[in-house]
N, C-alpha and C positions, 0 to 999 in steps of 0.2 A: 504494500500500500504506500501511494506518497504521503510526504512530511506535510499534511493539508490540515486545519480546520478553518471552521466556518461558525464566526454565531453572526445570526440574523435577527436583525431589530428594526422593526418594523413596524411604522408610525399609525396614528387611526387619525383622528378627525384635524387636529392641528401637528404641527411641525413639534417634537421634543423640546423641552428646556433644558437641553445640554449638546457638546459638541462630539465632533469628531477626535478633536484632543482629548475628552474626556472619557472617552471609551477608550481610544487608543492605552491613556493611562493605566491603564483595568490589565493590559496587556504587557506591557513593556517589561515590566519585574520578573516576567515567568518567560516570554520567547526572546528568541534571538532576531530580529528584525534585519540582521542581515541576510539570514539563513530561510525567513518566512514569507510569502506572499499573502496579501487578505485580499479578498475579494467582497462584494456583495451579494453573489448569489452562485457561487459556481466552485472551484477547488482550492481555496487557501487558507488565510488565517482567519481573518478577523469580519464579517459582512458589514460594512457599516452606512446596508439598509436604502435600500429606496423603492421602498413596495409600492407600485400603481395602486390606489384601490377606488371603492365608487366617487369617493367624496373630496378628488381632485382630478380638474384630465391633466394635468403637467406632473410628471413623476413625483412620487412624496419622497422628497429628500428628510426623512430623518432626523439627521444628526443638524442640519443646519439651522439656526437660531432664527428662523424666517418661518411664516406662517403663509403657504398657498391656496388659494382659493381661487378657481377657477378660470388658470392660466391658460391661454388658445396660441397653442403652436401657429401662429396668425398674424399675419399683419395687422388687425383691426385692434391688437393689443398696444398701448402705447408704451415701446418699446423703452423708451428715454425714463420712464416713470418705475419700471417690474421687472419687465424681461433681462434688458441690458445687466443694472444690477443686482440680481438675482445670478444671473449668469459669471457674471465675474466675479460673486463670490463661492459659488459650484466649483467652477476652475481654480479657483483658490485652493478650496479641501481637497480637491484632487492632485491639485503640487504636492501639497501638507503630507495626502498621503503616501504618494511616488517617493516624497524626500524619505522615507520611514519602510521604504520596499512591501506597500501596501498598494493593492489595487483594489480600484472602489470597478465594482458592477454593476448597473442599474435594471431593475425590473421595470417592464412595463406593461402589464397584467391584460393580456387578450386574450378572447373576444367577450369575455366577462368580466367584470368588475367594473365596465365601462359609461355607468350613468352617469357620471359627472359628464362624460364627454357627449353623449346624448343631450345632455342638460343643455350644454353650449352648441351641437350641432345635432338637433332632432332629426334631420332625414340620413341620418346614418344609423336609427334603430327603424325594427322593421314595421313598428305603428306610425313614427312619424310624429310622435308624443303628443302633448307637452310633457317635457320628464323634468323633474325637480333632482338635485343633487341627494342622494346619498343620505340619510340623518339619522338612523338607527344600525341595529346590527340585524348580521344574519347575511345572506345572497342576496340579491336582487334578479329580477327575473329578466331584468332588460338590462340587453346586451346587444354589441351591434350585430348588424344584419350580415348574414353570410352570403347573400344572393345580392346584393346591391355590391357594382363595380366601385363606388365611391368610397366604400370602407377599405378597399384594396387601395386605391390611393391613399387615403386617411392612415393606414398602419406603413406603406411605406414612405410617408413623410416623416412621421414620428419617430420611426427609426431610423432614417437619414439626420435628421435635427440630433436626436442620442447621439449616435454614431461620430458626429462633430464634434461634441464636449466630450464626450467617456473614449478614450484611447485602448478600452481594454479589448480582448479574443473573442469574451462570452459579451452575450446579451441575455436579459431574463427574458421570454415573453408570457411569462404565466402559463395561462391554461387552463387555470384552476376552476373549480365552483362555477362551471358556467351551463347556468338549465337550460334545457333547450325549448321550452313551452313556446315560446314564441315562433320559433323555426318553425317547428311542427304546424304552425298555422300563417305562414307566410309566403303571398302568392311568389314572393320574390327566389324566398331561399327553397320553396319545393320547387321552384323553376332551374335554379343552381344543381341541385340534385338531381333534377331527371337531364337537364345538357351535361352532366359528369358521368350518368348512367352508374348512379349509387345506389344498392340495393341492402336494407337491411337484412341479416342473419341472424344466427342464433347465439352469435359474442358481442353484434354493436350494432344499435339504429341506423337509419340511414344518416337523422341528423349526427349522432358522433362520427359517423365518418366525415362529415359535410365539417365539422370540428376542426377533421384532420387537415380538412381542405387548408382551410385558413392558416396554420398551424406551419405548414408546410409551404404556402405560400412568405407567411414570417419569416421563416428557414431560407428559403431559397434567395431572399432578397438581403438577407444578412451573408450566406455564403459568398455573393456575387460582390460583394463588399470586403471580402473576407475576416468576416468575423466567424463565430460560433453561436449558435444556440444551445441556450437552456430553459428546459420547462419541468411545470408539475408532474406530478406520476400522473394525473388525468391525460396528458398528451398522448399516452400510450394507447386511447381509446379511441377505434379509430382507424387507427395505423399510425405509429409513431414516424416524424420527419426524416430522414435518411441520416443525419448529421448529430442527432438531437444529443445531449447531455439529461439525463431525467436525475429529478431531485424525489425522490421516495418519501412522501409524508404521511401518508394514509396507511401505515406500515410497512413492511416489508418488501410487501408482493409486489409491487412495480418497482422496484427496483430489481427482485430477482428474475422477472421478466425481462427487462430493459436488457440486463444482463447476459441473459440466456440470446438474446438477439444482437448482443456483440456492441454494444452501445454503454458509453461511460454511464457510471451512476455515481450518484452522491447520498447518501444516508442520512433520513433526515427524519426517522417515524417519530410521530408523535407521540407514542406512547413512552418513551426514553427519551427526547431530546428535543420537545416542547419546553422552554426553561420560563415560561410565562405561568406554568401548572402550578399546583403548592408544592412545595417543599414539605411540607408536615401537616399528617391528619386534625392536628390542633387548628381548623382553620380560623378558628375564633381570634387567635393568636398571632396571626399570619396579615400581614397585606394582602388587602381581596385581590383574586385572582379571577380565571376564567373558567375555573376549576382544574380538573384532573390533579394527579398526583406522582411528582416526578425526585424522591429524595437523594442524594446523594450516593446512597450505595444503589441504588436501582441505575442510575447513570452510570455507574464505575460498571456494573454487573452487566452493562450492551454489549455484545461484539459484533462490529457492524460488518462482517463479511461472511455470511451464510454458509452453514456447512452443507447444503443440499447444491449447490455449484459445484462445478469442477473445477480442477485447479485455472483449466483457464480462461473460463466465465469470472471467475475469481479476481481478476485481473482487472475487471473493467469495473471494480468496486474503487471509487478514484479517492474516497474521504467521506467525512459527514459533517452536517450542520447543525448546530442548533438554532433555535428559535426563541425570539426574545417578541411576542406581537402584545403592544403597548396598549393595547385597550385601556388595562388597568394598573397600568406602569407610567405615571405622571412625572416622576422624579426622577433627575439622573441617582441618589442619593436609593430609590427603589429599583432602580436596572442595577445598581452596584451589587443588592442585595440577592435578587433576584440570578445574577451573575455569580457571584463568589458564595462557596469556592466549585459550585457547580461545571464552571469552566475549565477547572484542572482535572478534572473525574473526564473531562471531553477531551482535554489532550492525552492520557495518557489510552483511552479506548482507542482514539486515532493514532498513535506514536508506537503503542507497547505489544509485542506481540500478546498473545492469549493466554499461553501457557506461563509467560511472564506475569503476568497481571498477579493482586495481591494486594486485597483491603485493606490487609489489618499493618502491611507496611506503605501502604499508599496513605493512612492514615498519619501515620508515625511522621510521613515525613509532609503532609500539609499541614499536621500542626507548627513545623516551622515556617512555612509558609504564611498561616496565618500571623505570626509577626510582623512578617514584610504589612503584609493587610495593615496593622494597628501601627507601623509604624507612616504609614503612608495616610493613614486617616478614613483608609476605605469600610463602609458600611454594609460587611458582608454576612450570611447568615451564620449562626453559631449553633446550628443543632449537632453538629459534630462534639458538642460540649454535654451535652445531656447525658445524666444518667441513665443507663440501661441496666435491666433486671435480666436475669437466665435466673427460670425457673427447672430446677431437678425432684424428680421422687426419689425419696430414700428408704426404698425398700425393707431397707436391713434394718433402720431406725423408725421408722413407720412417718417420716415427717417431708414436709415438702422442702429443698433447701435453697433459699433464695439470695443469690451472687449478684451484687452489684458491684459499677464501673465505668470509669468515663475515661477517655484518651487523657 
């Protein structure tokens, strides 16, 4: 496996109150940043996050101390007032991170998560709206239209405009979460499908292939660029892009499909390396979260390259990511906690081989770690500090005999 990780922080309604330096911080003490690449969504160290999602069409940058709303890859935008500097300070973090042998990746989440951009350009969903931006949680159902030729333009502007400021290989294009109810009822995109002569069977609709369409037109317009894509394990549905990198979140299984079809993968299941979940059953105790339950030794206890591969399906297992989605992550001071020391249980799942691994000295040695932590002032979680019981029956004595212990 390469020297790769990945955590992904990922903005919801406004922009983070913290930077790019400030996550970097969180890192520097534990990697080698000569020796590491970070990326935003794709094989390296550090993602630091630019998730498309409904409730902006100009990429959610993260980490930058700027609040976007409703940015139109557009002339009609005045450029002198948002764009320009919004832009030069993008290019900014992205020297910031090159100077630091980090590379920032941006997502741009299609052909779902796209109401904000329906919001600002309604004949590119397949009702023609009125659609209002994005303001709760959950999917939306309106997504752009896959039979209308104008959303083919429309995806390859936006990643032409990407493609100018992000110097990086990969490109995210999503994938994810995108229903198809609308397709299924639009004269446009059944028109698309019967001139593609798409037929559903008994693995995928016709609309998931018609997915694929798009999916792969993405692909193809970044390759002729040459760049790279990267998408959700939903891309797989369909027929995955010929090029594609798949990011595994919905466990496993698409990755070790992706895999078995000779195509990178990156490990990213949610049930291990969601780091937005609780940390601890006490959730009364805890900063709300969005639920699930992802503790420390349950992270150390992942191995992210499947023993049902061969050695060399195995191969194409490139790294894994975590996941930091802010919904309920307001503070940088709460992504620290949120982060630490969860993120060293991820390096050593990515770095160490299997048979190597070993809690109880992976323990040993991030309680010295957490110094570095207390001496740098970081806000990280301390359940590693708790007391723990092992209960034994004593047979011989007729009593239960109960051992407590903390690192």
């Amino acid at each position: 496996m390469s020297t790769s990780l990945i955590a992904f922080i990922a903005g919801s309604e406004n922009a983070l109150p913290f930077t790019i330096a400030d996550v970097y911080s969180l890192v520097s003490p534990t990697f080698d940043a000569n020796s590491a690449t970070v990326i935003s969504s794709s094989i390296n160290l550090i993602f630091a996050c630019l998730h498309h999602g409904d409730n902006t069409l100009a990429i959610r940058f993260a980490l930058l101390p700027i609040t976007l709303c409703n940015l139109h890859f557009d002339s009609r935008v005045v450029k002198s007032n948002c764009i320009l500097p919004f832009l030069n300070e993008l290019r900014d973090v992205i020297d910031y991170a090159a100077k630091r042998h980090i590379t920032i990746i941006p997502e741009v989440d299609l052909p779902g998560h796209m109401q904000a951009a329906l919001a600002a350009y309604p004949y590119l969903g397949c009702t023609g709206g009125p659609y209002e931006v994005w303001r709760m949680w959950g999917v939306s159902e309106e997504v752009l239209c896959a039979g209308n030729d104008s959303v083919l333009t429309f995806i390859d502007d936006v990643l032409t405009e990407i493609m100018e400021i992000f110097p990086s290989e990969y490109i995210h294009v999503g994938g994810d979460e995108c229903p198809k109810v609308r397709w299924e009822k639009c004269p446009k995109c059944q028109a698309r499908i019967k001139a593609l002569g798409i037929k559903g069977d008994d693995r995928h609709t016709k609309e998931e292939y018609l997915q694929s369409f798009i999916i792969c037109h993405a692909e193809k317009f970044l390759n002729e660029h040459g760049r790279r894509m990267i998408g959700w394990d939903e891309t797989l549905e369909g027929g995955l892009a010929p090029n594609a990198t798949v990011m595994s979140w919905r466990g496993e299984g698409g990755g070790i499909e992706a895999a078995r079809q000779h195509h990178d993968v990156i490990m990213t299941p949610d049930t291990y390396l969601y780091f937005n979940h609780y940390q601890s059953k006490d959730t009364e105790e805890e900063p709300e979260a969005n639920g699930g339950y992802s503790p420390l030794a349950h992270v150390y206890g992942y191995e992210p390259i499947p023993s049902m591969l061969t050695s060399d399906e195995q191969k194409f297992i490139k790294g894994v990511q975590a996941n930091h989605w802010t919904e309920y992550i307001t503070t940088f001071p709460q992504l620290q906690y949120m982060a630490l020391p969860r993120w060293a249980a991820l390096c050593e799942i990515q770095w160490s081989q299997p048979e190597k691994k070993d809690y109880a000295d992976f323990l040993e040695r991030l309680l010295r770690l957490t110094r570095l932590y207390d001496a740098l002032g970081y806000n990280y979680a301390k359940h590693i500090f708790d007391v723990t019981a092992d209960y034994r029956v004593n047979t011989k004595n007729g009593t239960v005999d109960i051992f407590t212990g903390t690192i």
